[in-house]
C-alpha positions as CSV (number, residue, x, y, z in Angstrom):
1,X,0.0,0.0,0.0
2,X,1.4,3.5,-0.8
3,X,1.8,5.9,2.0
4,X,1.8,9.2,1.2
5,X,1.5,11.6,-2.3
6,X,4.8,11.5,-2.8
7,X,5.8,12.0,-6.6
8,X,7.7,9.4,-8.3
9,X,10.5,10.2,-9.4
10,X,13.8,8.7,-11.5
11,X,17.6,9.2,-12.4
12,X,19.1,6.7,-14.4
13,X,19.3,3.6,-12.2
14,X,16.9,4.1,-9.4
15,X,13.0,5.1,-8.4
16,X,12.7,7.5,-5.4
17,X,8.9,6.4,-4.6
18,X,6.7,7.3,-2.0
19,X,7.1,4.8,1.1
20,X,4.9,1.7,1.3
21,X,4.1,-0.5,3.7
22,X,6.5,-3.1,1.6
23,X,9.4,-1.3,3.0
24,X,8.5,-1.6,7.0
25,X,10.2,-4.4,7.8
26,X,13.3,-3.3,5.1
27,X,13.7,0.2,7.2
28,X,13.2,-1.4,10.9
29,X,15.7,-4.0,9.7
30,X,18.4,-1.0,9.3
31,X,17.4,1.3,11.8
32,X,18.1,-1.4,14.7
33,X,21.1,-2.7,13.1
34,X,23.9,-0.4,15.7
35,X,26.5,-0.9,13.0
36,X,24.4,0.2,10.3
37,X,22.2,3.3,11.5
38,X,25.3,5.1,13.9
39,X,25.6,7.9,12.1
40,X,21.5,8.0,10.9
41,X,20.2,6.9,14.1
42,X,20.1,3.4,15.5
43,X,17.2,2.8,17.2
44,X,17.1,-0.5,19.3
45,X,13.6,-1.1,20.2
46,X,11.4,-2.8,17.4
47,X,8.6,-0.7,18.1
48,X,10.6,2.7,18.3
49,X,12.0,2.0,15.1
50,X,8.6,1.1,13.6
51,X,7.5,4.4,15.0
52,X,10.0,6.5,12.9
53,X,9.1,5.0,10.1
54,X,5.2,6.1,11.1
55,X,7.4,9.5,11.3
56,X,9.0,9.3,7.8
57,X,5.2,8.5,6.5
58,X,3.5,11.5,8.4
59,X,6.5,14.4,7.5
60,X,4.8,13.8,3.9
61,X,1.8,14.7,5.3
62,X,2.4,17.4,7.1
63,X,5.4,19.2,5.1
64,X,4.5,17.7,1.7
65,X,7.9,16.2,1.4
66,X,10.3,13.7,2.8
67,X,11.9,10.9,2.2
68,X,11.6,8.4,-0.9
69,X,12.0,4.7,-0.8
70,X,15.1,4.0,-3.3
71,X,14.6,1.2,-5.6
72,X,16.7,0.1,-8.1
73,X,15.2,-0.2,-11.6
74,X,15.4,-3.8,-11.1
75,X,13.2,-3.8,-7.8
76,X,15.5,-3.6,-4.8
77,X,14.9,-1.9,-2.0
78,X,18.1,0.4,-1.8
79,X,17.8,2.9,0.9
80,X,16.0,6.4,1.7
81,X,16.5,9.6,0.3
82,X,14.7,13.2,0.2
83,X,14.2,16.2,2.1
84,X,13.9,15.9,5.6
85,X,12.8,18.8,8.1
86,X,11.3,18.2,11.4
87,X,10.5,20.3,14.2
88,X,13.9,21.1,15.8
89,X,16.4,20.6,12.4
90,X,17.7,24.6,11.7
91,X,16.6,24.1,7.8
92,X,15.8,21.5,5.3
93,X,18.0,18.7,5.1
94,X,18.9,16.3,2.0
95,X,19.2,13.4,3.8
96,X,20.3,10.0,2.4
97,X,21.3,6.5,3.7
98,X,21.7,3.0,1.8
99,X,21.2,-0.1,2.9
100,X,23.3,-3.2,3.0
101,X,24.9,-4.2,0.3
102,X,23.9,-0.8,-1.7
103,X,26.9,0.5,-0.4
104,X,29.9,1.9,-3.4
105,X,27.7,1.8,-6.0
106,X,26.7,5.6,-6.0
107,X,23.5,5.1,-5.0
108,X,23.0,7.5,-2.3
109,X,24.8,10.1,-4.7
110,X,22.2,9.9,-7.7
111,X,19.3,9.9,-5.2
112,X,20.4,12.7,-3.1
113,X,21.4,14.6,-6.5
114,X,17.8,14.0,-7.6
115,X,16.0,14.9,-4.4
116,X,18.0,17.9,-4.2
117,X,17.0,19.0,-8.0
118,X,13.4,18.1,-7.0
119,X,13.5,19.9,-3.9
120,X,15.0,23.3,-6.1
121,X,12.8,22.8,-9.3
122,X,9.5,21.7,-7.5
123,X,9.4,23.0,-4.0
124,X,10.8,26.1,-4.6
125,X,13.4,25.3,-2.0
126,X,16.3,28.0,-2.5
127,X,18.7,26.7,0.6
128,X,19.3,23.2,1.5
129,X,22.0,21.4,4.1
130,X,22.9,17.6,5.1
131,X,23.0,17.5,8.7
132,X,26.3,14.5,9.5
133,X,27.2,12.9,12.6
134,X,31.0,14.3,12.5
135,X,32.1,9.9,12.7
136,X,30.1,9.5,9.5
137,X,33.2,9.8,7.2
138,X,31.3,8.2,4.0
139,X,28.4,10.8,4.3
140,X,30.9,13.6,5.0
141,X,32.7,12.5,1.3
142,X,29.1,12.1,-0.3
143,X,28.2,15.6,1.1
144,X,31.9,16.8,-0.3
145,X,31.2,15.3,-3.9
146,X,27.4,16.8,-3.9
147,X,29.2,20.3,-3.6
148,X,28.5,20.9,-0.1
149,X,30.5,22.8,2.1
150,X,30.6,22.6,6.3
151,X,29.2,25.6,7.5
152,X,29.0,25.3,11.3
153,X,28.8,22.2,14.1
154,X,25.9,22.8,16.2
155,X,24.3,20.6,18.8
156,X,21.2,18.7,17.4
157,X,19.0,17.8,20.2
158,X,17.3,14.4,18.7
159,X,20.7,13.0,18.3
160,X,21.7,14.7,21.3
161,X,25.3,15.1,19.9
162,X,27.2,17.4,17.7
163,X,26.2,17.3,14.5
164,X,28.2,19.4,11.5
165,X,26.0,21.3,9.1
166,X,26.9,21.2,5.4
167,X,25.3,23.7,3.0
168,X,24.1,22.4,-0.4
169,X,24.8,24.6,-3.4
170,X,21.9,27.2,-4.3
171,X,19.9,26.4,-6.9
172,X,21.4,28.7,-9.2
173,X,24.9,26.3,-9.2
174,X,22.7,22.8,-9.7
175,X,19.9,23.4,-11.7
């Protein structure tokens, strides 16, 4: 069943869709593995983790954005990926994660890239940032190659930890 009115959108090897319920047990999976979700956000507890997803599902509803489901054109269930902005971030974030074994095949680059244009070209979004656990050495690079530059380190209170802010390009340098 789909979730939300998220668009559907493509890049050359991957879907960003809107969430379904097909991808519960896919997102739980990662968010309690520790290894996995430390710099995204391990959550332990089954039903905590099944509750951020319930999260993920209602930001669509109540900003009208958030994250897609990646899938690959063949029908794997890659990772997440969109524009993420609840109550406490400082701005919208392009957020992005893969799962395992998605890992090194520029998957969360193409899917950030394409939120990002979507967020520009569709919301009318004019500032975006990634918001990156300072450990989180991969997303740092992938937020280096998107063009992104670190701005500040601030202390993000969900994480409850420092938490360095990068700042996306403008539209006007990606569009």
């Amino acid at each position: 069943m789909i979730l939300t009115s998220a668009p559907t959108l493509e890049s050359d090897r991957l879907i960003l869709r809107s969430p379904e319920t097909r991808d519960i047990e896919t997102v739980i999976t990662f968010l309690q593995d520790k290894t996995r979700a430390k710099g995204f956000g391990h959550i332990p507890e089954r039903g905590n983790a099944w509750r951020w997803f319930a999260a993920m599902v209602g930001h669509w509803h109540i900003r009208g954005y958030g994250y897609f489901t990646i899938e690959t054109k063949s029908g794997d269930i890659a990772g997440i990926s969109g524009i993420w902005y609840p109550e406490t971030w400082p701005e919208p974030e392009v957020g992005y994660v893969v799962f395992d074994g998605f890992e090194g095949q520029s998957i969360a680059y193409e899917a950030a890239s394409r939120a990002r244009r979507w967020a520009y070209e569709d919301l009318g979004l004019t500032t975006l940032t990634s918001n990156i656990a300072p450990e989180n050495i991969r997303s740092r690079r992938l937020a280096d190659r998107m063009g992104a530059i670190h701005e500040k380190t601030y202390k993000n209170s969900y994480a409850n930890q420092d938490v360095m802010l990068y700042r996306h390009p403008g539209p006007e340098a990606v569009l």
